[in-house]
C-alpha atoms as an extended CHARMM CRD file, in Angstrom:
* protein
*
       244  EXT
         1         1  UNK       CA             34.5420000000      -97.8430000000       45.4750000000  PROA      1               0.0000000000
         2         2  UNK       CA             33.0210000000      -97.6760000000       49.2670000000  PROA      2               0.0000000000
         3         3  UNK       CA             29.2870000000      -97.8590000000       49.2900000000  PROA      3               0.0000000000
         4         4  UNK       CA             27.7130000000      -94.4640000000       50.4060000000  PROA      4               0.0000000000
         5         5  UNK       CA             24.7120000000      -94.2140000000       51.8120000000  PROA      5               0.0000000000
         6         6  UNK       CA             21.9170000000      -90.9130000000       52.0080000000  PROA      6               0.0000000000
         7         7  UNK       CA             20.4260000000      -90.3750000000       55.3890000000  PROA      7               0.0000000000
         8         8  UNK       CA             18.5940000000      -87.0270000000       56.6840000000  PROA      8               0.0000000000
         9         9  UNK       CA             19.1850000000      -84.7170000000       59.7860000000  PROA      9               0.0000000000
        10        10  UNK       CA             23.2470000000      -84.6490000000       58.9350000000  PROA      10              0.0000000000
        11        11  UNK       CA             25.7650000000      -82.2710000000       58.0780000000  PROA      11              0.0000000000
        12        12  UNK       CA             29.0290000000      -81.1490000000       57.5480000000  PROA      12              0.0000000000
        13        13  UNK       CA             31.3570000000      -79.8200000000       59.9050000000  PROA      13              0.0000000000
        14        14  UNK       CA             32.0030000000      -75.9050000000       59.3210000000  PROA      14              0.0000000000
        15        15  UNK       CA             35.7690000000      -74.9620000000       57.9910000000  PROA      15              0.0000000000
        16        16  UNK       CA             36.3140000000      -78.4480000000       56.5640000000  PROA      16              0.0000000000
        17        17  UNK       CA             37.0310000000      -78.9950000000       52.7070000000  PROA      17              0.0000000000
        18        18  UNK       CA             33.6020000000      -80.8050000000       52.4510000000  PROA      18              0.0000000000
        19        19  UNK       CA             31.3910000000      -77.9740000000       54.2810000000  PROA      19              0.0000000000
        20        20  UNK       CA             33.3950000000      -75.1480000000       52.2490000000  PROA      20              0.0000000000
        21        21  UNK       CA             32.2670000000      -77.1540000000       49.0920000000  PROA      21              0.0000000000
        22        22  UNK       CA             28.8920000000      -77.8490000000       49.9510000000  PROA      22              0.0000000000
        23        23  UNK       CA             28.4680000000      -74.1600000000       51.3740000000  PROA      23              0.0000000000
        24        24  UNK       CA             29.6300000000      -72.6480000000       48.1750000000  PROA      24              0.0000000000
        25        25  UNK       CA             26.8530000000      -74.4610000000       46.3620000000  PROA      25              0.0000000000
        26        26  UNK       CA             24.2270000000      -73.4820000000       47.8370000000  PROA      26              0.0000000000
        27        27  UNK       CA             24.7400000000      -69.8510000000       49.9980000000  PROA      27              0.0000000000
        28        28  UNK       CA             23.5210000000      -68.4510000000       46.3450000000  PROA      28              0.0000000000
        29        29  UNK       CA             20.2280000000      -70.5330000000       46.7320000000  PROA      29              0.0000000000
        30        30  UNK       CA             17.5000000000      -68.4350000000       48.5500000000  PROA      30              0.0000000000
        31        31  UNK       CA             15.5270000000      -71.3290000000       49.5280000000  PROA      31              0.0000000000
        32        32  UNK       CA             19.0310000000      -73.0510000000       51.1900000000  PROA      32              0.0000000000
        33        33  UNK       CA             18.6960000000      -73.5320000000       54.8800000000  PROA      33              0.0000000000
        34        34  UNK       CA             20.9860000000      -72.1050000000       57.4890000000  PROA      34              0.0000000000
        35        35  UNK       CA             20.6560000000      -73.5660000000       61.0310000000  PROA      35              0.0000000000
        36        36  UNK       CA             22.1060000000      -72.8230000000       64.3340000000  PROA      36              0.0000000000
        37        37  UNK       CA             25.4100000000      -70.9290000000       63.6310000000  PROA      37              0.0000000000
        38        38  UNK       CA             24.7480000000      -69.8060000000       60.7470000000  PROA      38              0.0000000000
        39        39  UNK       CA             25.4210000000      -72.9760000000       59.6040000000  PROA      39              0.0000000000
        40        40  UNK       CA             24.0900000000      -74.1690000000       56.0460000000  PROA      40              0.0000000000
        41        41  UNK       CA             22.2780000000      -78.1160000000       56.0090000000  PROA      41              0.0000000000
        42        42  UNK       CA             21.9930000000      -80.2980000000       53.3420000000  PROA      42              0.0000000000
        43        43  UNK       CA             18.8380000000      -81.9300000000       52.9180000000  PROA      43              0.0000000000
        44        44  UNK       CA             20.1440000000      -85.3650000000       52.4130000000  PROA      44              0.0000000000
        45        45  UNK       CA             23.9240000000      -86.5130000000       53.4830000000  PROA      45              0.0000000000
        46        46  UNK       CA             26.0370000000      -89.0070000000       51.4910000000  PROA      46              0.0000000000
        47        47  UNK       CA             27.9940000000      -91.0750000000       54.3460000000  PROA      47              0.0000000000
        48        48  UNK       CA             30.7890000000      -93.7140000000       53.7790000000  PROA      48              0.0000000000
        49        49  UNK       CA             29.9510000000      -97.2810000000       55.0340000000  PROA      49              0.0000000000
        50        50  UNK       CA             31.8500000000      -96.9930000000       58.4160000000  PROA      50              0.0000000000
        51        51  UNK       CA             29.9770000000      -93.6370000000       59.4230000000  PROA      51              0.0000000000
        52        52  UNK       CA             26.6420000000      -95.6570000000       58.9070000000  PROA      52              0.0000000000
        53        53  UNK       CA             24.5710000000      -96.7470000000       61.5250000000  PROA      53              0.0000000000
        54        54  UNK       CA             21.7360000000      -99.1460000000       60.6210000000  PROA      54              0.0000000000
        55        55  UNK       CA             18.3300000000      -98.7320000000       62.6180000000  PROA      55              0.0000000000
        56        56  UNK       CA             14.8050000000     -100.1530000000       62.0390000000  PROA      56              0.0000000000
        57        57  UNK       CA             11.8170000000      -97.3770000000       62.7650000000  PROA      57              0.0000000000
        58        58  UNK       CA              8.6270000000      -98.7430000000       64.8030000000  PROA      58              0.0000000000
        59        59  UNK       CA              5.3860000000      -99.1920000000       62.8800000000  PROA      59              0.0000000000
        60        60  UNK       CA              2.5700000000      -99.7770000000       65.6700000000  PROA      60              0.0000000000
        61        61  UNK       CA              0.0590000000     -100.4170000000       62.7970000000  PROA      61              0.0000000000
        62        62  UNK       CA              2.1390000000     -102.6950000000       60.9590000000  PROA      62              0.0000000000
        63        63  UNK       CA              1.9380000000     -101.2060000000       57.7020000000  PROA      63              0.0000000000
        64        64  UNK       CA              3.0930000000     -102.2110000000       54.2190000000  PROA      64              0.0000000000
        65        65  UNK       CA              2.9660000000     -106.1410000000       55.2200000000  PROA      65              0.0000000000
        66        66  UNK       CA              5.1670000000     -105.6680000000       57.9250000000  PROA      66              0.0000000000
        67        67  UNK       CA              4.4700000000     -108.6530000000       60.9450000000  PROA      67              0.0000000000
        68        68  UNK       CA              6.4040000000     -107.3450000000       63.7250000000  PROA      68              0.0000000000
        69        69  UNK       CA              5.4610000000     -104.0190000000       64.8000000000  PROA      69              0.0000000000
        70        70  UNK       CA              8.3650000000     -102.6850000000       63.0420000000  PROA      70              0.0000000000
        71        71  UNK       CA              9.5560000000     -100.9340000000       59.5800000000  PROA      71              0.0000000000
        72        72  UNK       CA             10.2840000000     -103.2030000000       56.9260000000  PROA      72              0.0000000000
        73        73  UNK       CA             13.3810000000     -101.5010000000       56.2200000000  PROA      73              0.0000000000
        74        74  UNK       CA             16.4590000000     -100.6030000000       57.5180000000  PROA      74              0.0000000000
        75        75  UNK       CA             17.0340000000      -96.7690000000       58.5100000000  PROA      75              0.0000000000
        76        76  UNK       CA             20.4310000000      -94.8410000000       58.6670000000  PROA      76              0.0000000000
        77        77  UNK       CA             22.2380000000      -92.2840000000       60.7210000000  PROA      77              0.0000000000
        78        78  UNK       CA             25.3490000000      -90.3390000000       60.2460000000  PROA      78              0.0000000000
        79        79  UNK       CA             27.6300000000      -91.6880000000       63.1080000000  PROA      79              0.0000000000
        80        80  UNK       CA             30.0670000000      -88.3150000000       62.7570000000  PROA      80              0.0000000000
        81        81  UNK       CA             26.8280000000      -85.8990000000       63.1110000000  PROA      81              0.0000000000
        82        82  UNK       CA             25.5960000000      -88.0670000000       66.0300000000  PROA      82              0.0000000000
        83        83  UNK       CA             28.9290000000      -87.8450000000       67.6890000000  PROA      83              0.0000000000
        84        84  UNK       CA             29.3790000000      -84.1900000000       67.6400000000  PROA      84              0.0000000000
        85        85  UNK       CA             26.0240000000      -83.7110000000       68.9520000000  PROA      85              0.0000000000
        86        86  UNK       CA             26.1210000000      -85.8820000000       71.8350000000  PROA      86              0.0000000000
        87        87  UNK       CA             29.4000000000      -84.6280000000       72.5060000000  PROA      87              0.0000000000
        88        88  UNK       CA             28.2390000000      -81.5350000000       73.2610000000  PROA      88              0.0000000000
        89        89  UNK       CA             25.8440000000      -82.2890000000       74.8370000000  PROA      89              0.0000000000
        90        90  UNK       CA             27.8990000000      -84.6610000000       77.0250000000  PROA      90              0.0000000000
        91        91  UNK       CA             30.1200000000      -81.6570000000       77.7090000000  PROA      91              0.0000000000
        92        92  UNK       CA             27.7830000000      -79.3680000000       78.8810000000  PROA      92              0.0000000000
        93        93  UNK       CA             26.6500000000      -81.7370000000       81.3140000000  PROA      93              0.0000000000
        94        94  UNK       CA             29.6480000000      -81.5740000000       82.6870000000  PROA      94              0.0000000000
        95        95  UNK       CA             30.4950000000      -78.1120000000       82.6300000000  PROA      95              0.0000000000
        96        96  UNK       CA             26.9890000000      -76.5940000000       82.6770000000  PROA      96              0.0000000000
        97        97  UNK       CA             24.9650000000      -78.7730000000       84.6340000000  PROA      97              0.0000000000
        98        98  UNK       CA             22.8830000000      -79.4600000000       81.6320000000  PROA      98              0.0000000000
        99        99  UNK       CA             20.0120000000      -82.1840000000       82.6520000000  PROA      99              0.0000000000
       100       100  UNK       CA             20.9210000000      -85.4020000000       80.4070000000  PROA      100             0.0000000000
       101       101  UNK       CA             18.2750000000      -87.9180000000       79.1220000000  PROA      101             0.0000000000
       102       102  UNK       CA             18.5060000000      -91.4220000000       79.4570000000  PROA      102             0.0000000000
       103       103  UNK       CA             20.2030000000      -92.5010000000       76.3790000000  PROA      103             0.0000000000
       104       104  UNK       CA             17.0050000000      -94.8390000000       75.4240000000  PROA      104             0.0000000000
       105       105  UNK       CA             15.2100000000      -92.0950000000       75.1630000000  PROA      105             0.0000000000
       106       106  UNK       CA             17.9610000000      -90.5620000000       73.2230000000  PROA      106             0.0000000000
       107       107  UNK       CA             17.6490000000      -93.5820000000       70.6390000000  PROA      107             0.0000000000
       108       108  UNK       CA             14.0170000000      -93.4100000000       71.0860000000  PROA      108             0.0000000000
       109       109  UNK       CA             13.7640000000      -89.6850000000       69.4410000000  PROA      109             0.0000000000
       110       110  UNK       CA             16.3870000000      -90.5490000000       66.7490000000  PROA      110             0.0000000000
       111       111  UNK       CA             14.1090000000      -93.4450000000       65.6800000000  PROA      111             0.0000000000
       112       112  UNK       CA             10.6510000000      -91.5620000000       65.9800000000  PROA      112             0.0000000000
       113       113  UNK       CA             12.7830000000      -88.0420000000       64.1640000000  PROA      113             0.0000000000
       114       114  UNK       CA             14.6180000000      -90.6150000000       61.7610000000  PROA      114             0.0000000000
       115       115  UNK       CA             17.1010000000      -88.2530000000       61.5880000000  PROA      115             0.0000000000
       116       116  UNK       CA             20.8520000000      -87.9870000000       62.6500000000  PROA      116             0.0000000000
       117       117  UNK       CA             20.0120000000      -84.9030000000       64.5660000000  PROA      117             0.0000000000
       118       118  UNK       CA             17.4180000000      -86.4540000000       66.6350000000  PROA      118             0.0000000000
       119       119  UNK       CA             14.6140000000      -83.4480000000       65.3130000000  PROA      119             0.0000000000
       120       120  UNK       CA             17.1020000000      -80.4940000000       66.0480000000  PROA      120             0.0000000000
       121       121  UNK       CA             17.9960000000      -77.6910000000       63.6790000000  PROA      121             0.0000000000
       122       122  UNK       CA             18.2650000000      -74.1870000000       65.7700000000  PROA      122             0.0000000000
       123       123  UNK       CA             17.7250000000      -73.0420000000       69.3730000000  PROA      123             0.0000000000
       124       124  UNK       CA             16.1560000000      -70.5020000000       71.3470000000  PROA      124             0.0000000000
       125       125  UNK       CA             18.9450000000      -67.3520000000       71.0920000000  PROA      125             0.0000000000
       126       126  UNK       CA             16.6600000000      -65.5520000000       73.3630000000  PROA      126             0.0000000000
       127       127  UNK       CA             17.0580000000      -68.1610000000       75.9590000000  PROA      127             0.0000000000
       128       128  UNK       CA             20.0130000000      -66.3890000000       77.8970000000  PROA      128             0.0000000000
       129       129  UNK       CA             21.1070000000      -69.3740000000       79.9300000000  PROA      129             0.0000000000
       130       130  UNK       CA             20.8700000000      -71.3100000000       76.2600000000  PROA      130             0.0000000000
       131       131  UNK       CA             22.8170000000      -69.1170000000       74.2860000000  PROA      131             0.0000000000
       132       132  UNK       CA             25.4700000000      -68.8880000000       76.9930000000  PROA      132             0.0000000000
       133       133  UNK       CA             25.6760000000      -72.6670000000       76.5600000000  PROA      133             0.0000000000
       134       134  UNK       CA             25.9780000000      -72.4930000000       72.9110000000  PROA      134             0.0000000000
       135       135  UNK       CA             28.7270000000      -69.5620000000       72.9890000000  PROA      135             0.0000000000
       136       136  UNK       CA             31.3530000000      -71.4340000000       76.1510000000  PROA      136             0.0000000000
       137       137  UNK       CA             31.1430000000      -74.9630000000       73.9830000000  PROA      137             0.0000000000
       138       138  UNK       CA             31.8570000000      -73.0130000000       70.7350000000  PROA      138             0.0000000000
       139       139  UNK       CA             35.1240000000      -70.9830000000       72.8030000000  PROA      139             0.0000000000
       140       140  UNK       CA             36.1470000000      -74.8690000000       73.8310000000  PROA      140             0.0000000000
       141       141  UNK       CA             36.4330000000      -75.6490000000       70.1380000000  PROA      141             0.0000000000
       142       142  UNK       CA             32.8430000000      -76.9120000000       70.1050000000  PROA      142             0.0000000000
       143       143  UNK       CA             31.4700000000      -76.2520000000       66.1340000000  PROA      143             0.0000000000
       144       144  UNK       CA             28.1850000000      -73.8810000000       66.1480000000  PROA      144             0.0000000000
       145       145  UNK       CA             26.0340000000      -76.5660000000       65.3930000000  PROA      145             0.0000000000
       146       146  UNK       CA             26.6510000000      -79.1190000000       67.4500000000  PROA      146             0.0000000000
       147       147  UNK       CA             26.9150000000      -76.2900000000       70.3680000000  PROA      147             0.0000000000
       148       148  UNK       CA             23.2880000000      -75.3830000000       69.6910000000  PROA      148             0.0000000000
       149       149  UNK       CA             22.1660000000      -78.9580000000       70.5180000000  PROA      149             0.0000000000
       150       150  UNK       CA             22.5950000000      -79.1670000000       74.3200000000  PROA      150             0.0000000000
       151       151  UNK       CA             21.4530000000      -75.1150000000       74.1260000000  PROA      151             0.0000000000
       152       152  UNK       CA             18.0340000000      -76.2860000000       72.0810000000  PROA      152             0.0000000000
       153       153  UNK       CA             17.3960000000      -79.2090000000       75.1500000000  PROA      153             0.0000000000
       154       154  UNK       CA             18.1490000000      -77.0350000000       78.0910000000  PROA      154             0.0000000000
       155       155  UNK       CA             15.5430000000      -73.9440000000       76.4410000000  PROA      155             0.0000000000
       156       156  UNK       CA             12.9070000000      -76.9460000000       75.9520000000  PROA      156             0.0000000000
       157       157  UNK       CA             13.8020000000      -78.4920000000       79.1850000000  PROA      157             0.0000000000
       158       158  UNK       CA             13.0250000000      -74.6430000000       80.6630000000  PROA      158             0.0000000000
       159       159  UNK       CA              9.7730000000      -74.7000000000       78.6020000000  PROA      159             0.0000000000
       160       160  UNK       CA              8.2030000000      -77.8480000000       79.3320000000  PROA      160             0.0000000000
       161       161  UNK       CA              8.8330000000      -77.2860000000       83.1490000000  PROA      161             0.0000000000
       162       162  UNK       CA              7.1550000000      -73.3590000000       82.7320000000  PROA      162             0.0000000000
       163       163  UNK       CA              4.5690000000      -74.9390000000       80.7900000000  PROA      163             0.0000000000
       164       164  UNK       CA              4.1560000000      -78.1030000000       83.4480000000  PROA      164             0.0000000000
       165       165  UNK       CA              3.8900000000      -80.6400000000       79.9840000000  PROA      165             0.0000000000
       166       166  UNK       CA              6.4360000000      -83.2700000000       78.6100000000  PROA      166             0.0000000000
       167       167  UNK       CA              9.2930000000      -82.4720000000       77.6040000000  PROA      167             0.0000000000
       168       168  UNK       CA              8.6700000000      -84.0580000000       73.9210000000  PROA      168             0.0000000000
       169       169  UNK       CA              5.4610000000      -81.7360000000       73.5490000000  PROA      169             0.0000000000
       170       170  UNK       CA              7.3520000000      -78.7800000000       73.2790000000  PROA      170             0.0000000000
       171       171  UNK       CA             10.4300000000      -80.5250000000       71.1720000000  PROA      171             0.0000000000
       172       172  UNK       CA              8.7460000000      -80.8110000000       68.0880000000  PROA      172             0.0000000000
       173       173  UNK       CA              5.8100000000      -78.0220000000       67.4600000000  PROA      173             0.0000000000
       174       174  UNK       CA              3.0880000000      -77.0750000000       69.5890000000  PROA      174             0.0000000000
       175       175  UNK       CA             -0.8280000000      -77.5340000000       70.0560000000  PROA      175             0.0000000000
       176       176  UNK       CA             -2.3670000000      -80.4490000000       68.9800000000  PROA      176             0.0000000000
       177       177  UNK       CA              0.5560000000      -81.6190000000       66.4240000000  PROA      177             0.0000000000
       178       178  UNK       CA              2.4300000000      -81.5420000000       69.3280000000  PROA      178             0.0000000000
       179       179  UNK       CA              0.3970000000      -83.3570000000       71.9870000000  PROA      179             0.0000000000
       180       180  UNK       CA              0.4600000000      -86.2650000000       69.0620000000  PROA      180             0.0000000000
       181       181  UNK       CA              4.0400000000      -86.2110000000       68.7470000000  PROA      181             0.0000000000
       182       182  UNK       CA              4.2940000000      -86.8320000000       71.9290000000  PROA      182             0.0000000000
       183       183  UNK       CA              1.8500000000      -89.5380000000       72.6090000000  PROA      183             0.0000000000
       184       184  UNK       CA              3.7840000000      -90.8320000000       69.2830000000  PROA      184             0.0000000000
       185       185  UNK       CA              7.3100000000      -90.9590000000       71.2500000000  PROA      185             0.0000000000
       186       186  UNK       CA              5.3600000000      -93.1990000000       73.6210000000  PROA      186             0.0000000000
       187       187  UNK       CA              3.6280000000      -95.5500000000       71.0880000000  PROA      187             0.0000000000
       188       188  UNK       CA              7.3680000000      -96.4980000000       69.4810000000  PROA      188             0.0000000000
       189       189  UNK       CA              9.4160000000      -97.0310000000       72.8530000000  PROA      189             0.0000000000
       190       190  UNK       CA              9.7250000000     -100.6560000000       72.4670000000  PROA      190             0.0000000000
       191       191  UNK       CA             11.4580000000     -100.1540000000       69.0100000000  PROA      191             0.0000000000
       192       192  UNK       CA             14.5740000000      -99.5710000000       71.3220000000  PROA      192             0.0000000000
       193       193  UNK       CA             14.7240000000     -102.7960000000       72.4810000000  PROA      193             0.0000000000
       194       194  UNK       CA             14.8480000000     -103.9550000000       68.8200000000  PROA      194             0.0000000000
       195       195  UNK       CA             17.3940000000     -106.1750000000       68.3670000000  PROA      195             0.0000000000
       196       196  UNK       CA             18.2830000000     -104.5310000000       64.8780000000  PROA      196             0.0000000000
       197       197  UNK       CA             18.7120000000     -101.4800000000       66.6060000000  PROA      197             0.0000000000
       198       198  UNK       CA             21.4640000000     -102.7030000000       69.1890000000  PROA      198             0.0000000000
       199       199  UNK       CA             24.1500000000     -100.5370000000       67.5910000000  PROA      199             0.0000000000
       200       200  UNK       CA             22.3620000000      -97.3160000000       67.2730000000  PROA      200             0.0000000000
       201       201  UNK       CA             21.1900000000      -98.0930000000       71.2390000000  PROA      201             0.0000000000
       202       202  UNK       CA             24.7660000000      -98.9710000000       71.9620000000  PROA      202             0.0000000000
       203       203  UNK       CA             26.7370000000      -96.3990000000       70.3550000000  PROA      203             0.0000000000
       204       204  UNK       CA             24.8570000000      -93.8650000000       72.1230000000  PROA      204             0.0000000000
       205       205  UNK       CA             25.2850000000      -95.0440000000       74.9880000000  PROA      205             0.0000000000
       206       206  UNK       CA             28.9130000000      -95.2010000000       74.4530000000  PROA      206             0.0000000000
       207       207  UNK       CA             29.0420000000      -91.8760000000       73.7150000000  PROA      207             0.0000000000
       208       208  UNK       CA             27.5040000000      -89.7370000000       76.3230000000  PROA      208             0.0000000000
       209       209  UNK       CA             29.4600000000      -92.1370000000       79.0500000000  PROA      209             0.0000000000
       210       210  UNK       CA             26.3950000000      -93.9240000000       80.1660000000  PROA      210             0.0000000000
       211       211  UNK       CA             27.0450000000      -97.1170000000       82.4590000000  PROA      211             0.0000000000
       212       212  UNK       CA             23.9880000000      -99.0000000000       83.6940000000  PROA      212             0.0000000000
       213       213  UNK       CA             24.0140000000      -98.6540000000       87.6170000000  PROA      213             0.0000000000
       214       214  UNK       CA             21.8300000000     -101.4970000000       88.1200000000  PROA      214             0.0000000000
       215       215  UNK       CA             24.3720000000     -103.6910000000       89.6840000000  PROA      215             0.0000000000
       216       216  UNK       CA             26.0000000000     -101.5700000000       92.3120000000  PROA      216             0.0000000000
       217       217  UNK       CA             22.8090000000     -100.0630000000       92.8740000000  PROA      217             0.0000000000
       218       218  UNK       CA             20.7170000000     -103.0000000000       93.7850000000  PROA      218             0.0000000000
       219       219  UNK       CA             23.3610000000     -103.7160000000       96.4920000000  PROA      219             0.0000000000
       220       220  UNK       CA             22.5730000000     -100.5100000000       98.4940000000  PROA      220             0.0000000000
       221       221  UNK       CA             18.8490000000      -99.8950000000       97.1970000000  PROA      221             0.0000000000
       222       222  UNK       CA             17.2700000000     -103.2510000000       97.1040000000  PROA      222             0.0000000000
       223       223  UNK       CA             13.7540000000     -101.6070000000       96.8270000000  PROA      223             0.0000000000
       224       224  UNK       CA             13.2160000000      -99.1640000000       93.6110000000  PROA      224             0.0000000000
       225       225  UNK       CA             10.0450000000      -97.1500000000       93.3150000000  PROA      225             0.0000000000
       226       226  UNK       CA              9.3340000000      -96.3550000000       89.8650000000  PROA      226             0.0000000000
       227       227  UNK       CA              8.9430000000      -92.8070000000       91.0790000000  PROA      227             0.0000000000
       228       228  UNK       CA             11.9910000000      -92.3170000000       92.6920000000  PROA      228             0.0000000000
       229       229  UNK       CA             15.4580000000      -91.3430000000       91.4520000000  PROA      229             0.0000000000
       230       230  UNK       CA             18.4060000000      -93.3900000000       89.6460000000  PROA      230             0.0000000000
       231       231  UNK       CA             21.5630000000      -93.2790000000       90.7100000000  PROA      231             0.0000000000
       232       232  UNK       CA             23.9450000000      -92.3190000000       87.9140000000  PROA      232             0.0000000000
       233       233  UNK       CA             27.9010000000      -92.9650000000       87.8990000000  PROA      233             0.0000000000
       234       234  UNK       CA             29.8870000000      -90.4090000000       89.7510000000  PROA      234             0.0000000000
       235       235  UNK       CA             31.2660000000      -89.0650000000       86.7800000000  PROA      235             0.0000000000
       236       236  UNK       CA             28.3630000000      -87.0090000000       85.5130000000  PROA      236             0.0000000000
       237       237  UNK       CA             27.6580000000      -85.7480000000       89.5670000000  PROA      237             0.0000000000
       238       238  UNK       CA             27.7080000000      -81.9990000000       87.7530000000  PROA      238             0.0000000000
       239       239  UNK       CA             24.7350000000      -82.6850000000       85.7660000000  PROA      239             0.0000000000
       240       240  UNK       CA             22.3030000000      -84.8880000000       86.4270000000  PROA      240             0.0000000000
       241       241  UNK       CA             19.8910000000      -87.5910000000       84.1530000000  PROA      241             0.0000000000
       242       242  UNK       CA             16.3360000000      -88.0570000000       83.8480000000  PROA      242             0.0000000000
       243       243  UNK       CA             14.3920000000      -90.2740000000       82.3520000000  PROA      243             0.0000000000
       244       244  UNK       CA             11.7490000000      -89.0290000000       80.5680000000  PROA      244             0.0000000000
């Protein structure tokens, strides 16, 4: 029998044989959650071996005997929720101009959230531009959930620009909770660089299309300020990326 594994911030994709199950055991719970379209989320997921993605967490006050800054244990993600998410969010980049962010920071919130939905669960259906988002990706065949994901980072986006603050501060909460979470998402950035956490780094990366310009850049712009712009490949030349 395949070893399973639980991890947090997954779910199943609506009108499949393992959503209808899981739905139908829980829409008679009132305390059962139901996130962006309508869409019910298990608290914990059970994922096969090859839909696990190992990860180590940062721990900046290297607690519980740990040496090296980092988690003594191994973290997972669910490589089919990941997928679906940064699909569409990779998609409405393309089609919606949607601002992307740097995939390291990408693998930066997933470790700091250590969830497989990097911290989201719903998105701002007041947010017109948003919700128009979330509605075209679910008309391409998008599910309702993973729509809501590039529609919950463009509202925040909108936010933290209104709001002249980081983007994280307004991901996660607000007021003081949130000024810490944010401070937090600096204090673990070098967990990216991990070693351990090469595939996590890598396979988002692969996903979203990301290809490091360095090369071809440093031909034609030998001098980089470090508050200038990137270049980033033609193909994503209807969105753009920001690190941040």
């Amino acid at each position: 029998m395949d070893k399973r594994y639980k991890v947090q911030g997954a779910y199943f994709v609506p009108n499949t044989p393992q959503y209808e199950a899981f739905a139908k055991s829980v829409a008679k719970n009132p305390k059962s959650w139901v996130a962006a379209g309508g869409v019910y989320l298990p608290a914990e997921k059970e994922v096969a071996e090859q839909n696990y993605i190992r990860a180590r967490r940062a721990n900046p006050l290297n607690k519980f005997g740990a040496k090296d800054r980092m988690e003594t244990q191994d973290y997972g993600y669910d490589r089919e929720t990941m997928a679906n998410l940064l699909g569409a969010y990779k998609r409405a980049a393309e089609k919606h101009g949607v601002q992307m962010m740097h995939p390291d920071d990408l693998t930066n919130l997933a470790l700091v959230e250590g969830r497989s939905n990097f911290g989201y669960n719903e998105y701002n259906v007041n947010n017109r531009r948003a919700a128009k988002i979330a509605q075209d990706l679910v008309a391409q065949g998008i599910d309702p959930y993973a729509a809501g994901f590039p529609a919950a980072i463009v509202d925040k986006q909108m936010q933290a620009k209104r709001l002249n603050v980081p983007f994280y501060q307004v991901w996660n909460g607000a007021g003081p909770q949130a000024r810490e979470y944010a401070k937090k998402i600096e204090e673990h950035r070098y967990a990216v660089e991990d070693p351990r956490n090469k595939d996590l780094r890598d396979f988002i990366r692969q996903t979203i299309g990301y290809k490091e310009p360095a090369a071809q850049v440093a031909m034609a712009e030998p001098e980089f300020n470090r508050g200038g712009s990137v270049r980033m490949p033609d193909t994503y030349s209807a969105g753009s990326w920001k690190l941040i």
